[in-house]
C-alpha positions as CSV (number, residue, x, y, z in Angstrom):
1,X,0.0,0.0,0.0
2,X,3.3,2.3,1.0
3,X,4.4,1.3,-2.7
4,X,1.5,2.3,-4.4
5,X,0.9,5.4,-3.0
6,X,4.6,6.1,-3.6
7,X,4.4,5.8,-7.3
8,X,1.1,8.0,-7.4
9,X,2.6,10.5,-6.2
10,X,5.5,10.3,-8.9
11,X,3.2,10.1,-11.4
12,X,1.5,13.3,-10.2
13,X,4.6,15.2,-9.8
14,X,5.6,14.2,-13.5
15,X,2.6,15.6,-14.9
16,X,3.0,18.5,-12.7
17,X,6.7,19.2,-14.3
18,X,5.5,18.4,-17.9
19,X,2.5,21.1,-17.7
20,X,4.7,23.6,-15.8
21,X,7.0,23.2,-19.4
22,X,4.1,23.1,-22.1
23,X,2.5,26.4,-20.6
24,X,6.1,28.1,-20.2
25,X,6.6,27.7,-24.3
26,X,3.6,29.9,-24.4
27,X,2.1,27.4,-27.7
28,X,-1.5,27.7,-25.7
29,X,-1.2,32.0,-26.2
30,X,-0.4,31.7,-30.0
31,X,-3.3,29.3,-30.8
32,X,-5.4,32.0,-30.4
33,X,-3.3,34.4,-31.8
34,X,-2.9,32.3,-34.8
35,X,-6.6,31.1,-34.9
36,X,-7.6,35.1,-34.9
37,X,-5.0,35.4,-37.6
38,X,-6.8,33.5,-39.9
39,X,-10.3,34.4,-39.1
40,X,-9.3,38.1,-40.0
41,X,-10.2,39.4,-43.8
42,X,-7.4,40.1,-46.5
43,X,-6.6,43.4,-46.8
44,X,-8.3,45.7,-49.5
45,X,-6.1,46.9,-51.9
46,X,-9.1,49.7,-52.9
47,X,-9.0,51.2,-49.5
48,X,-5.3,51.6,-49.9
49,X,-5.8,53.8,-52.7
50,X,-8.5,55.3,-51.4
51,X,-6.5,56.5,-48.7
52,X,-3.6,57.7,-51.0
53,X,-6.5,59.6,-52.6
54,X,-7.5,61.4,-49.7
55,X,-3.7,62.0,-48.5
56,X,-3.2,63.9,-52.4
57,X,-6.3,65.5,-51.8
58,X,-4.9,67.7,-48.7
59,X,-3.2,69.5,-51.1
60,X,-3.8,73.1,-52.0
61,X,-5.1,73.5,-55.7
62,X,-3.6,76.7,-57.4
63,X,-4.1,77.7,-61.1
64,X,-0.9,78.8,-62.8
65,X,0.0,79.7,-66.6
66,X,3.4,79.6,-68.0
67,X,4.6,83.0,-68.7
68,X,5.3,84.3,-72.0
69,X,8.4,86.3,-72.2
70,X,8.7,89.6,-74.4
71,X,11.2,92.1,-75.5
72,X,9.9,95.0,-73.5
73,X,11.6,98.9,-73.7
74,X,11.5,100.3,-70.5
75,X,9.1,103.8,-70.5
76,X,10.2,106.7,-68.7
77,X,7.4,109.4,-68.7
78,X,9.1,113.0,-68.1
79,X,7.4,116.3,-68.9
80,X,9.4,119.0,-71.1
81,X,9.2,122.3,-73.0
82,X,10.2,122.7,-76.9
83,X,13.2,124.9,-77.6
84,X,15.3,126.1,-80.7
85,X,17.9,123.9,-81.6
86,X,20.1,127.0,-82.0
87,X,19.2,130.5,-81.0
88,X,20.8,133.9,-81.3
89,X,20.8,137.3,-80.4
90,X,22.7,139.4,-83.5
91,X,24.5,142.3,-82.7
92,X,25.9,145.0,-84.6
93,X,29.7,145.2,-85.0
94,X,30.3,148.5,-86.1
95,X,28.6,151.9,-84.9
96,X,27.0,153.7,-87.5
97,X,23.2,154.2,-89.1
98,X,21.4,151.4,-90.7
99,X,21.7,151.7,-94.3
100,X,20.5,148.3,-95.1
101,X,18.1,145.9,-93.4
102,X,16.7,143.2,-95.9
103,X,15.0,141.2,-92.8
104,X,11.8,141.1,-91.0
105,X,10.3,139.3,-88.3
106,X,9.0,135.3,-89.4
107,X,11.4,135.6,-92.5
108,X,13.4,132.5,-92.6
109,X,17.5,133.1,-93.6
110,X,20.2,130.9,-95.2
111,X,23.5,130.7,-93.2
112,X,25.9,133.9,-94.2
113,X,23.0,135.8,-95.7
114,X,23.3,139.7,-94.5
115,X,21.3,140.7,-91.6
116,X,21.6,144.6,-91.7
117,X,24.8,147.2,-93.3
118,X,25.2,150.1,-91.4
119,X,27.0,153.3,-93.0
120,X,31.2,153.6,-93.4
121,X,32.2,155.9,-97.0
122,X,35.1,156.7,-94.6
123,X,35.8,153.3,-93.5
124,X,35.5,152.4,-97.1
125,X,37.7,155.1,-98.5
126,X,40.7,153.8,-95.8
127,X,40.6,150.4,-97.7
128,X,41.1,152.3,-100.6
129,X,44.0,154.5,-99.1
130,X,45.2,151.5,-97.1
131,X,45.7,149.9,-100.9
132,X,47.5,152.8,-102.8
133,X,49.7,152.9,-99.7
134,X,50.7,149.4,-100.1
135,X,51.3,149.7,-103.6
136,X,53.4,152.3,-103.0
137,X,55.1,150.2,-100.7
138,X,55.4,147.4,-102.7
139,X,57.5,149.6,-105.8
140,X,60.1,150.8,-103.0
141,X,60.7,147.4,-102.0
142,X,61.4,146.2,-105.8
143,X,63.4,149.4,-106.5
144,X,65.4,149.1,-102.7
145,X,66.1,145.1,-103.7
146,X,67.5,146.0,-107.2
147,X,70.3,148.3,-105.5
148,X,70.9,146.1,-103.0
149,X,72.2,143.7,-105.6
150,X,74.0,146.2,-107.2
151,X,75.5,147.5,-104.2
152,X,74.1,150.5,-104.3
153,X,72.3,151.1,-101.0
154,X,73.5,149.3,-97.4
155,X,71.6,146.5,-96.1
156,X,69.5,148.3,-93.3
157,X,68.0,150.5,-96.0
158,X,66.9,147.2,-97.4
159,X,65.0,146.1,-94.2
160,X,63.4,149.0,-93.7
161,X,61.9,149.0,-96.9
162,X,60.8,145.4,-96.3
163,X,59.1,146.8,-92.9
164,X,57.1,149.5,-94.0
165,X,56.2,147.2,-96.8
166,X,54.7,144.6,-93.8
167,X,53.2,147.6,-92.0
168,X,50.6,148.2,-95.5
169,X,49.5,145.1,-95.9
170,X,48.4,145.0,-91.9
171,X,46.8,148.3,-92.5
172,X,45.1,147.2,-95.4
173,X,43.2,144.1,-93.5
174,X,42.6,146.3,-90.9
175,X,40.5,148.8,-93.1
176,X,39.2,145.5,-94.7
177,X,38.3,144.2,-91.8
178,X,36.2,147.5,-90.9
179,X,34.5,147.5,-93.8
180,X,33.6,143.7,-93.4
181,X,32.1,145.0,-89.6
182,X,29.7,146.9,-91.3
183,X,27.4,144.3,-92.6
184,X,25.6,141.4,-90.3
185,X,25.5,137.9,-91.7
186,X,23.4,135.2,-90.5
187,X,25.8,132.7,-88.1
188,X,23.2,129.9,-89.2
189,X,20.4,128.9,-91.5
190,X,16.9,129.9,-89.1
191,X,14.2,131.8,-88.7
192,X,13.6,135.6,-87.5
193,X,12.1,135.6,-84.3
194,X,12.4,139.5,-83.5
195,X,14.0,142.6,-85.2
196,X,14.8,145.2,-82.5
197,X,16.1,148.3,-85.1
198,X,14.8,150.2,-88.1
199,X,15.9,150.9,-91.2
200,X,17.8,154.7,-90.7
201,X,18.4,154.0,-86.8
202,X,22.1,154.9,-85.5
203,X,23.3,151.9,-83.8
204,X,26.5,151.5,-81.9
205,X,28.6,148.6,-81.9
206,X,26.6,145.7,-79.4
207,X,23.6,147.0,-79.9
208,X,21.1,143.8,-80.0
209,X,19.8,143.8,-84.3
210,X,17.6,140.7,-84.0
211,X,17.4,137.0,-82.6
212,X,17.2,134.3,-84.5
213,X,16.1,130.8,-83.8
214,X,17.2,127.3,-85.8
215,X,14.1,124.8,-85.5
216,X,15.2,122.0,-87.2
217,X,15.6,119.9,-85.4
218,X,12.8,120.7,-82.8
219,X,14.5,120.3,-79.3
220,X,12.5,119.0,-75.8
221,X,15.0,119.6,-73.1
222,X,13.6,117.7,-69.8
223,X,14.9,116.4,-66.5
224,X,15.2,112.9,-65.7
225,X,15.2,111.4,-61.8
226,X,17.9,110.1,-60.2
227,X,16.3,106.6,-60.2
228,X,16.3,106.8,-63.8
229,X,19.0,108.2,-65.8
230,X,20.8,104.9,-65.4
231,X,18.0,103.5,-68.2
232,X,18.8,106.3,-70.3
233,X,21.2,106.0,-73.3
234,X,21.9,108.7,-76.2
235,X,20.2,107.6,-79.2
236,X,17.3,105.8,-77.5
237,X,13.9,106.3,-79.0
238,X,11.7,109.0,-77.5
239,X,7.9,110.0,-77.9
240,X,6.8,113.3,-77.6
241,X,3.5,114.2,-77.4
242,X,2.5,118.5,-77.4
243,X,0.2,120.0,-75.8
244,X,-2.1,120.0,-79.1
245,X,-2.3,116.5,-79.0
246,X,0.2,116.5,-81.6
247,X,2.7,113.1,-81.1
248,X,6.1,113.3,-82.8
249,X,9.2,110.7,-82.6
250,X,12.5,111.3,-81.9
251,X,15.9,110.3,-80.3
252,X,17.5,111.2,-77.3
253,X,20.7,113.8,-78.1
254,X,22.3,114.5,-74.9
255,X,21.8,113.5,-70.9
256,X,24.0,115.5,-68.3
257,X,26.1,114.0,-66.3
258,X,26.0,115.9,-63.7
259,X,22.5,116.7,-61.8
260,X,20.5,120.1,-61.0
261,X,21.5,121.4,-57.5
262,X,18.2,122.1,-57.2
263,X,15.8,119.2,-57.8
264,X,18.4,116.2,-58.1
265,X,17.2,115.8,-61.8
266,X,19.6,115.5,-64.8
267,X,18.9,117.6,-67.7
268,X,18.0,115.7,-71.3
269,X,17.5,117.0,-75.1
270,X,15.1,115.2,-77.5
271,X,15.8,116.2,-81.1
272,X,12.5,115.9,-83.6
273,X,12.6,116.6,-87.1
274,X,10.7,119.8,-87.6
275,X,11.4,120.4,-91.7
276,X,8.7,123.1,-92.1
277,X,9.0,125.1,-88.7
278,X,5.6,123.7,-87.4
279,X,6.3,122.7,-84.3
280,X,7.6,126.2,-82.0
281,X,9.6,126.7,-79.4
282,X,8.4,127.0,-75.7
283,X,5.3,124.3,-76.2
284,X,5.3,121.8,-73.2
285,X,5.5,118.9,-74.1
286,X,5.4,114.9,-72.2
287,X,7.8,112.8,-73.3
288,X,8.2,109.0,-73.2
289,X,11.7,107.8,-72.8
290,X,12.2,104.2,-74.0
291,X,14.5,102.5,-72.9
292,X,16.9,99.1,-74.3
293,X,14.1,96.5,-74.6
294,X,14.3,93.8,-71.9
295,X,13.4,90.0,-71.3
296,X,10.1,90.6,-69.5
297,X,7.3,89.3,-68.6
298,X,3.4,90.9,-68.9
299,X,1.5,90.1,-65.5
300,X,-2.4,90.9,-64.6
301,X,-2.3,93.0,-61.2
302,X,-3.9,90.7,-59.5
303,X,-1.3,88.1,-59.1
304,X,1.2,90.7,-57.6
305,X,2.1,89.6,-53.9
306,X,4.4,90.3,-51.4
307,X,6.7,88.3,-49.1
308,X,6.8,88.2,-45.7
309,X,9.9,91.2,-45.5
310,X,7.1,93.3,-48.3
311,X,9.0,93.0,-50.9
312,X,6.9,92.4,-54.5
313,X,7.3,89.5,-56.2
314,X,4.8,86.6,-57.2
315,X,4.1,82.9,-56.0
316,X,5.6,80.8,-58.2
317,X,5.7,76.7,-58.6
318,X,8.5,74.7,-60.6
319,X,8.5,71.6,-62.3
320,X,8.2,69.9,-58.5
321,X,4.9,71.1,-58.2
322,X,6.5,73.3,-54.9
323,X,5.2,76.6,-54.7
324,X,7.8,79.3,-53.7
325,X,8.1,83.5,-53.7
326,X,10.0,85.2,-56.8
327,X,11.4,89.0,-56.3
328,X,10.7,90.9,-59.2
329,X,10.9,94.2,-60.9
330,X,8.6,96.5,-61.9
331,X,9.9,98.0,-64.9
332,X,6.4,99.9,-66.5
333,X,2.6,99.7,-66.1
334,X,0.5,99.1,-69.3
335,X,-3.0,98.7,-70.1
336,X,-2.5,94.9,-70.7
337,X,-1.0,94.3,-67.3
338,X,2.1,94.7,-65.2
339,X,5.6,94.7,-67.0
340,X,8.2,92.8,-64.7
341,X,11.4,91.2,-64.7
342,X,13.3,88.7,-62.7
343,X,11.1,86.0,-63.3
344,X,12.2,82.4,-63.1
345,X,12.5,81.2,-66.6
346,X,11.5,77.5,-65.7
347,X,8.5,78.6,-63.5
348,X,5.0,78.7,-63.6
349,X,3.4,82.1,-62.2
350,X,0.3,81.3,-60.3
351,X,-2.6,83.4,-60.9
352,X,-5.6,82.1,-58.4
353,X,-4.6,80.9,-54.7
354,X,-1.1,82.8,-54.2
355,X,-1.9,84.1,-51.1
356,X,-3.1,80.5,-49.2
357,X,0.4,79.0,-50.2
358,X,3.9,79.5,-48.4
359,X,7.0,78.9,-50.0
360,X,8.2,75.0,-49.8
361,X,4.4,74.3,-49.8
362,X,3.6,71.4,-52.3
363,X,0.7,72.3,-54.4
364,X,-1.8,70.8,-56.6
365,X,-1.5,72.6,-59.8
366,X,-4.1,72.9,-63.0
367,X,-3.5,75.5,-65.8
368,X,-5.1,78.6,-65.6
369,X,-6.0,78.2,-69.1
370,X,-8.6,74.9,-68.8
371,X,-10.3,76.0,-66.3
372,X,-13.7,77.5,-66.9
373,X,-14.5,81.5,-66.1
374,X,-16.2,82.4,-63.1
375,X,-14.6,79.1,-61.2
């Protein structure tokens, strides 16, 4: 009975150990596990793209067009005033009365016509003295050089021959040049704006005869800013427009190069061709500058924006669909739009929903151009 009992108890404590081991594998836990494994549905390859769908669909949409580059001249609007090309004030160069004075006010004179003659018999009749005595001169001279050869007369005598000889022929220009004082001559072809004497009137040498203007070329003289006299460059086209309504074309002649005291500004001439004297002097006048044409791109307003510093630019997206800000330059204002530079030449400008992006922001992007109006 001790025996039996004993052997019981072995048997117990075997089954004991052999339980303890089947439960510490952990086999019982992963049945479960295993049998809920199985019982659970394959997964569902549509949700998965449904949910990629929704993740893409987070994204911002923006419309954007590519942008058409042009050649565009900078326009520089400046006002001006018309003015002679040339202008003069003639004044007489020898005193004496006006014996001649084939002019009038308007009349329009070639270069080195005469202006006005004043009186001079004497200053005539010394060009006439001033010649016999050369000529007088000139036989002692010929007479003194024969002896000299001869040996008939010394040296010095010879010089002083030649002298008084030199002394004549100054005298003579001199009376020449008097009688060439008495007569005016136009210093360029123009018209007569004023006549200040009268036929008769005894004038002395300054006294102002008339003015005259050259107006062709018609000059606008203007100022140009600070800001933009870099832009300008002699020989750049130029559109005038009078205060008639009248529009003209021209080229820029001259820029200063150094500014007004004043107002900053540097001075500029505008020469238009004016053949038949229409145009006069002392008409204001606005004037468009243009500049050397640039790459440039024409914008609507609207899609001007600024960055977070204010500085103007536009929202922007490349070919990775990642919107970003683009500094530009405003370089004129049309009626079609915005003129600007500086815009990426890969890029696509967007037009509708550039100010719910930031830059780095991934967008959704459709063109501007397929999309319906009033969307």
């Amino acid at each position: 009975m001790t025996r039996r009992i004993k052997s019981h108890k072995i048997v117990a404590i075997i089954v004991l150990i052999a339980a303890a081991a089947w439960v510490g594998t952990g086999k019982f836990a992963s049945v479960g596990s295993e049998e809920a494994h199985a019982a659970e549905p394959a997964p569902d390859r549509g949700l998965a793209v449904e949910n990629a769908e929704a993740e893409t669909s987070t994204l911002r949409t923006v419309a954007a067009v590519t942008p058409d580059f042009v050649e565009h001249a900078r326009e520089i609007r400046i006002s001006g005033v018309t003015g002679a090309d040339k202008r003069a004030v003639l004044a007489a160069r020898s005193s004496g009365i006006i014996s001649d004075l084939p002019i009038k006010q308007g009349d329009t004179v070639q270069a080195d016509a005469t202006v006005m003659t004043v009186e001079g018999a004497d200053v005539v009749a010394a060009v006439m003295t001033a010649e016999a005595t050369l000529a007088q001169r000139e036989q002692e001279l010929e007479v003194a050089e024969k002896l000299f050869k001869t040996g008939n007369t010394a040296e010095l005598q010879l010089i002083k021959v030649r002298a008084e000889k030199a002394a004549a022929e100054a005298a003579l220009s001199q009376a020449q040049a008097a009688v060439d004082r008495l007569s005016l001559f136009a210093p360029f072809a123009g018209v007569v704006d004023k006549v200040e004497v009268e036929l008769g009137e005894w004038v002395q040498s300054g006294t102002p005869i008339a003015t005259m203007l050259s107006l062709d070329p018609i000059v606008v003289r203007a100022e140009v800013s600070e800001l933009d006299v870099g832009y300008v460059a002699v020989d750049d086209r130029a559109s005038v427009r009078l205060v008639n309504g009248t529009v003209l074309e021209g080229t820029v002649r001259h820029i200063a190069r150094e500014a007004s005291e004043e107002t900053r500004t540097y001075p500029v001439e505008v020469i238009l061709p004016n053949p038949d004297g229409a145009v006069p002097a002392g008409m204001t006048a606005e004037v468009s500058l243009f500049t050397q044409p640039e790459r440039a791109v024409i914008v609507p307003r609207s899609v001007i924006t600024l960055s977070s510093e204010g500085e103007l630019g536009l929202r922007v997206v490349g070919p990775d669909d990642v919107a970003q800000f683009a500094s530009v330059e405003l370089i004129d204002d049309t009626p079609e739009g915005l003129v600007l530079t500086g815009v990426p030449e890969d890029a696509r400008i967007i037009v509708l929903g550039q100010d719910l992006v930031r830059d780095g922001e991934m967008v959704t992007v459709k063109d501007a151009a397929t999309i319906p109006a009033g969307e």
